[in-house]
N, C-alpha and C positions, 0 to 999 in steps of 0.2 A: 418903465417906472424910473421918475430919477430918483437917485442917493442923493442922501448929505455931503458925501464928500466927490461923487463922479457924474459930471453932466452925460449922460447914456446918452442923450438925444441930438450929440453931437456928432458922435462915432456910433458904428455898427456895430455889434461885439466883435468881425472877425476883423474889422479896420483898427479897432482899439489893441485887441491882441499884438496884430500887424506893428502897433506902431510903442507897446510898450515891450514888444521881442526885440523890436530892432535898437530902439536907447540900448535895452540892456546888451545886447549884443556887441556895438558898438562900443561900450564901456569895458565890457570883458573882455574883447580883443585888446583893446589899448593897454589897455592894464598889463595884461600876459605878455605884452609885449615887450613893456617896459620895467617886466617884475626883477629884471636884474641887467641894469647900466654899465655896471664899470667900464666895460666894452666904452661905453659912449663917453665917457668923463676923459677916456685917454687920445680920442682919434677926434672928438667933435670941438668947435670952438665956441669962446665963448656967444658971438653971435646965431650959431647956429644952436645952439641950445637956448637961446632966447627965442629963435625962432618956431622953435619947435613945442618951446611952451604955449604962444600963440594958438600955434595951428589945433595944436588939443583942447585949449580952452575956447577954441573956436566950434570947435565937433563936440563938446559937450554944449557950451552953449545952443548949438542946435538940437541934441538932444530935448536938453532940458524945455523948449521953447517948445516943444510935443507936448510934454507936459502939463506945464501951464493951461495950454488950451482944453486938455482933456480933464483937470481936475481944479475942483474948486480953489481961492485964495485959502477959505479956513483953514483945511487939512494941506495945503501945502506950508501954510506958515509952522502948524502945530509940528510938520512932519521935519520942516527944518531946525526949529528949536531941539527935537529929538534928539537929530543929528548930531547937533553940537553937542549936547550932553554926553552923549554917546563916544563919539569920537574926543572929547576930550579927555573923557574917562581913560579909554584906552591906552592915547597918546601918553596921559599921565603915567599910565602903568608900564610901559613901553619904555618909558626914560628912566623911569623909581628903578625898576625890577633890577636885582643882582641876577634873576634867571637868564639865561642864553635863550631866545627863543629862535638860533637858526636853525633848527630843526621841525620847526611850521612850516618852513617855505617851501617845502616837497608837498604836505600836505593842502595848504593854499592854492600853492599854483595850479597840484593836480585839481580843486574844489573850482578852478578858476573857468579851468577848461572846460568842465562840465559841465559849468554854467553857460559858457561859451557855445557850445554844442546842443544843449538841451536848449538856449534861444532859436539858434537856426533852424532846429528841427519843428519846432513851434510854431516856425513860422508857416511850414510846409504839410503839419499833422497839425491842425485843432485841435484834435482831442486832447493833446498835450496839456492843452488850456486850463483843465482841471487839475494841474498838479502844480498850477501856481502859487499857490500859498506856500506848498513846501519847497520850491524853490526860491521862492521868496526867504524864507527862512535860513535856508544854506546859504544866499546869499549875504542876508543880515551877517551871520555867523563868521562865514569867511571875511567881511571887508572890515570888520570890526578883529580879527583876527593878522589882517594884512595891516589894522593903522600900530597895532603895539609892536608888530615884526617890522614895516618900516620907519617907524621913530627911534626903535631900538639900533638900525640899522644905519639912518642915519646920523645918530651920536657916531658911532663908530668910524663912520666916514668922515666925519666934523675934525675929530680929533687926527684920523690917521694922514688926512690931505690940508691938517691944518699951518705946516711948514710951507705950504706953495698957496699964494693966492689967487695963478692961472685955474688951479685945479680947486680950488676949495670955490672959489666964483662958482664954476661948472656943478659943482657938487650942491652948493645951494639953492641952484636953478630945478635941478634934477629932481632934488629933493622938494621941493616947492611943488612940482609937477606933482612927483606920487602922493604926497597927503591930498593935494586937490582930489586927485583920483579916486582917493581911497572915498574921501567924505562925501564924490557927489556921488558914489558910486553905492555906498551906504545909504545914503538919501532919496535913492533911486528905488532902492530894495523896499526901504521903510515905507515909502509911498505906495508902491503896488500895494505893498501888506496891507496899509492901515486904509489906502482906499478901497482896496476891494472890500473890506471889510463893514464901509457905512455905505453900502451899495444900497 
């Protein structure tokens, strides 16, 4: 039976599973990967930090093009508008806040990994498949949680690399990367949710 928001009769359920474990996985790996730079601002140059934003807007881009195909235009427009609201909000609060939020990041990144981990294993146990929605959920939670840690994070870095414009360049780049990450990575979440939901 098709949904309002998921063509079923495109994919299998264990091909769909297959192929919204592996986006997600792919996104959470990247992410963890790249959950803390500084490392890269001091040793990478500015070309290869362009390059490298590339390459990831490249591996999301293919992500996201799974997508596409498995879910309708309505609910992927609705779910991107979400997003922005969403992610703006955050970003908002992120930059406002007198709060420190560097003590999320132990928090997050550990939330990151286990999203990381519970896609893999997803991929390998079906049964898992049932406990989609609340991972769905943790995932909402955490990347909406990662955009107000890294906008707050990067003001900080704005300011501290903002005597050097080799590094501040770098720091731009970097930064340009992680909120991409954050918001398609939140959009990713939002979508399983709210598609699984007009099934």
């Amino acid at each position: 039976m098709e949904g309002r928001g998921l063509n079923s009769e495109k994919l299998s359920p264990r091909q769909l599973s297959a192929a919204v474990m592996t986006g997600g996985l792919s996104a959470g790996a990247a992410f963890a990967g790249l959950a803390d730079w500084r490392w890269l601002l001091l040793w990478t140059a500015v070309g290869t930090a362009i390059g490298l934003f590339v390459l990831f807007s490249a591996l999301f881009g293919f992500t996201l093009s799974i997508y596409l195909y498995i879910y309708e235009l309505g609910i992927l427009a609705f779910c991107f508008l979400l997003t922005a609201v969403y992610f703006g909000a955050l970003a908002a609060y992120g930059f406002l806040t007198g709060r420190d939020l560097s003590s999320l990041r132990v928090i997050l990144f550990s939330s990151t990994i286990f999203l990381v981990i519970f896609g893999l294993l997803s991929m390998f146990i079906p049964g898992l498949v049932m406990f989609d929605r609340v991972i769905c959920l943790v995932g909402i939670a955490t990347f909406l949680g990662w955009t107000a840690y890294d906008t707050q994070k990067i003001k900080v870095y704005y300011n501290y690399y903002s005597v050097s414009p080799e590094m501040l360049a770098k720091a731009s780049i970097f930064s340009a990367l992680q909120l991409y990450l954050d918001f398609i990575n939140l959009f990713l979440y939002l979508l399983r949710f709210l598609g699984n939901k007009r099934r």
